[in-house]
C-alpha positions as CSV (number, residue, x, y, z in Angstrom):
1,X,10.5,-2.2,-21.1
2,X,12.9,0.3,-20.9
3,X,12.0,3.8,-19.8
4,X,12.9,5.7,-22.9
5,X,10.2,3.3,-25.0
6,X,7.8,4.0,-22.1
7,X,7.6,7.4,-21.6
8,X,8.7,7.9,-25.6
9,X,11.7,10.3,-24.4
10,X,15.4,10.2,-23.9
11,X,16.6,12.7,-22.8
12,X,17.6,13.0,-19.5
13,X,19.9,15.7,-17.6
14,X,22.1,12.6,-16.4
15,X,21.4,9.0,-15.1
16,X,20.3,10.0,-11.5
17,X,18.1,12.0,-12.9
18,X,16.8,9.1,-15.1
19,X,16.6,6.7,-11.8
20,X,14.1,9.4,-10.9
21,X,12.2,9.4,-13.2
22,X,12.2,5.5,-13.5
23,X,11.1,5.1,-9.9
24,X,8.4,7.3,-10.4
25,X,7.1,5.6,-13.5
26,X,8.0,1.9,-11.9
27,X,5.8,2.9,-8.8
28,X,3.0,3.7,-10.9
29,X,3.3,0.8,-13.2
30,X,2.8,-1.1,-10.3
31,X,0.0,0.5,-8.6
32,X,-1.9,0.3,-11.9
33,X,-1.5,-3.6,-11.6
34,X,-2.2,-3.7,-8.0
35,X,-5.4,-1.9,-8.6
36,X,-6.7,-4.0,-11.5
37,X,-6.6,-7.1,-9.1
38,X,-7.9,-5.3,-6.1
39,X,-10.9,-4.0,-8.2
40,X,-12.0,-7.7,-8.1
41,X,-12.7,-7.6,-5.0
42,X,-14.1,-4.3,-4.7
43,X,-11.2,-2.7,-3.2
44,X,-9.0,-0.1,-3.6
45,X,-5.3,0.2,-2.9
46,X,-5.6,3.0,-0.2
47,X,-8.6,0.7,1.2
48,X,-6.3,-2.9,1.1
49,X,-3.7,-0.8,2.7
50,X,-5.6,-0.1,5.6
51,X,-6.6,-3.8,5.8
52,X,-3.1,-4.6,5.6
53,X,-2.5,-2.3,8.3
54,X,-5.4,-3.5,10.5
55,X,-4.3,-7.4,10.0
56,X,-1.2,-6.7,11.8
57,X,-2.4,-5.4,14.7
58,X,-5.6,-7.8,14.7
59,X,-7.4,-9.0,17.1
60,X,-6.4,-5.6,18.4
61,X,-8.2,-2.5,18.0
62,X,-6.2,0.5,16.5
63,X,-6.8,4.4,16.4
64,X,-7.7,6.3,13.0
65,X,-4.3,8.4,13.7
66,X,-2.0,5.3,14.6
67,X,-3.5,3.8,10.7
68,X,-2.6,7.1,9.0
69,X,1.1,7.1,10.6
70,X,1.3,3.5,9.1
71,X,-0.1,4.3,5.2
72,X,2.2,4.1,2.2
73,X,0.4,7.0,0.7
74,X,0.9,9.4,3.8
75,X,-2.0,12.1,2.6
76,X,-4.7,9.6,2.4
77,X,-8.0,11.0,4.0
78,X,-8.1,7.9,6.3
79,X,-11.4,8.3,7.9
80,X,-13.6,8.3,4.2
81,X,-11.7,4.8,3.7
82,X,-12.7,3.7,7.2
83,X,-16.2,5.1,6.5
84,X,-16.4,2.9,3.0
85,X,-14.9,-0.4,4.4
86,X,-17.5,0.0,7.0
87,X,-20.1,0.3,4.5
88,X,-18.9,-2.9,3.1
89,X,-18.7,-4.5,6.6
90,X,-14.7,-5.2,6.0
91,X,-14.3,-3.0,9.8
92,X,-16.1,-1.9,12.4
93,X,-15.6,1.6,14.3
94,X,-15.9,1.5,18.0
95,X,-14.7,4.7,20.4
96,X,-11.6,3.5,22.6
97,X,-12.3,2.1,26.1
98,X,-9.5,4.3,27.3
99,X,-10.9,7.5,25.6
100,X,-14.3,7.9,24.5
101,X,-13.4,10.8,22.1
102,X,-11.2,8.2,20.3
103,X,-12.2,6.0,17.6
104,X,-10.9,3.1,17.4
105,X,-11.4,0.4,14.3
106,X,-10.8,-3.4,13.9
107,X,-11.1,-6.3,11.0
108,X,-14.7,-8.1,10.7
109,X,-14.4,-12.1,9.9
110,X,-15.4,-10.5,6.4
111,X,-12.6,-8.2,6.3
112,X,-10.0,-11.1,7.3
113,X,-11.8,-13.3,4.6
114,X,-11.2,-10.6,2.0
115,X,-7.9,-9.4,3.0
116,X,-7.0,-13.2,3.0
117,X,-7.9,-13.7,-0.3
118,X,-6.4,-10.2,-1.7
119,X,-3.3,-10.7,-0.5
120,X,-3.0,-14.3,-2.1
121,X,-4.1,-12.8,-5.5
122,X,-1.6,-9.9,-4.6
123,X,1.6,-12.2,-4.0
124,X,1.6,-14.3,-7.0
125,X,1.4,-10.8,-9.1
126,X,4.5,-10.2,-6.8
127,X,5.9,-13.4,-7.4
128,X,5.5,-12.8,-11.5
129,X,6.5,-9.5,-11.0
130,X,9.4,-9.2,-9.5
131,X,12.1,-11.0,-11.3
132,X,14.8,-10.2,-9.4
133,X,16.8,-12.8,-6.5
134,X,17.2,-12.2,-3.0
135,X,20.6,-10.3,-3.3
136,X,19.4,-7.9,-6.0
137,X,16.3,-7.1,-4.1
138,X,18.8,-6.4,-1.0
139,X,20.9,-4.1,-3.0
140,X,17.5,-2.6,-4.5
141,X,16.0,-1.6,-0.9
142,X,19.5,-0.3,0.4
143,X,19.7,2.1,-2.8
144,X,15.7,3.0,-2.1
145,X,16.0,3.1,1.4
146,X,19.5,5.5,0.7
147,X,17.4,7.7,-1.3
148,X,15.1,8.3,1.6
149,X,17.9,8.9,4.2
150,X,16.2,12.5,5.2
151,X,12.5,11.6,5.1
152,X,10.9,12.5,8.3
């Protein structure tokens, strides 16, 4: 759908301006798909990020401050998705060997299960989603990535 028929507007002070606009509403588009499938599994997209995050570094333990450096969403209040993934027994919070004052979090074989599971739901929605070849989707992250040149 073009953006014009989606946000019912065309006007637009000139095309970067548009691009704006379009990856704003393209980012959300895709977050509202992302959460519809994550909702079947009781999960948020804050909370699968943190998975996510957690997988990578797994069997490894990693701190509550090394997770937050690592979101997409970089204002996420990390610790209340800890604290509701360990209600649903997806992690468990230990303090850090090294520093007791340090909490430290890993995946549960329930968390790996779910995550495993997710994600497979989560990459064929990619797969449908994303229509685009390997040189486009090149081309796409340089011009993202360019955008982003002075974020810090």
């Amino acid at each position: 759908m073009k953006l014009e028929q989606a946000i019912k507007s065309h006007k637009f002070r000139n095309e970067v301006h548009k691009a704006g606009l379009n990856i704003l509403y393209t980012a959300w588009w895709l977050k509202t798909i992302m959460s519809k499938e994550l909702k079947e599994y009781g999960l948020t997209h804050e909370q699968y990020n943190v998975l996510r995050i957690l997988k990578g570094r797994h069997p490894q333990q990693i701190c509550v401050k090394e997770i937050a450096c690592r979101m997409i969403e970089k204002n996420s209040n990390v610790p209340r998705i800890i604290d509701r993934l360990e209600t649903k027994k997806l992690v468990k919070r230990t303090s850090s060997d090294a520093d007791k004052r340090e909490t430290v979090i890993v995946l549960t074989p329930a968390g790996i299960n779910i995550l495993e599971h997710s994600t497979e739901r989560i990459n064929k929605i990619m797969d449908a989603t994303f229509l685009i070849d390997e040189k486009k989707a090149v081309i796409l992250n340089n011009i993202l990535e360019a955008i982003r040149r002075d974020e810090k």
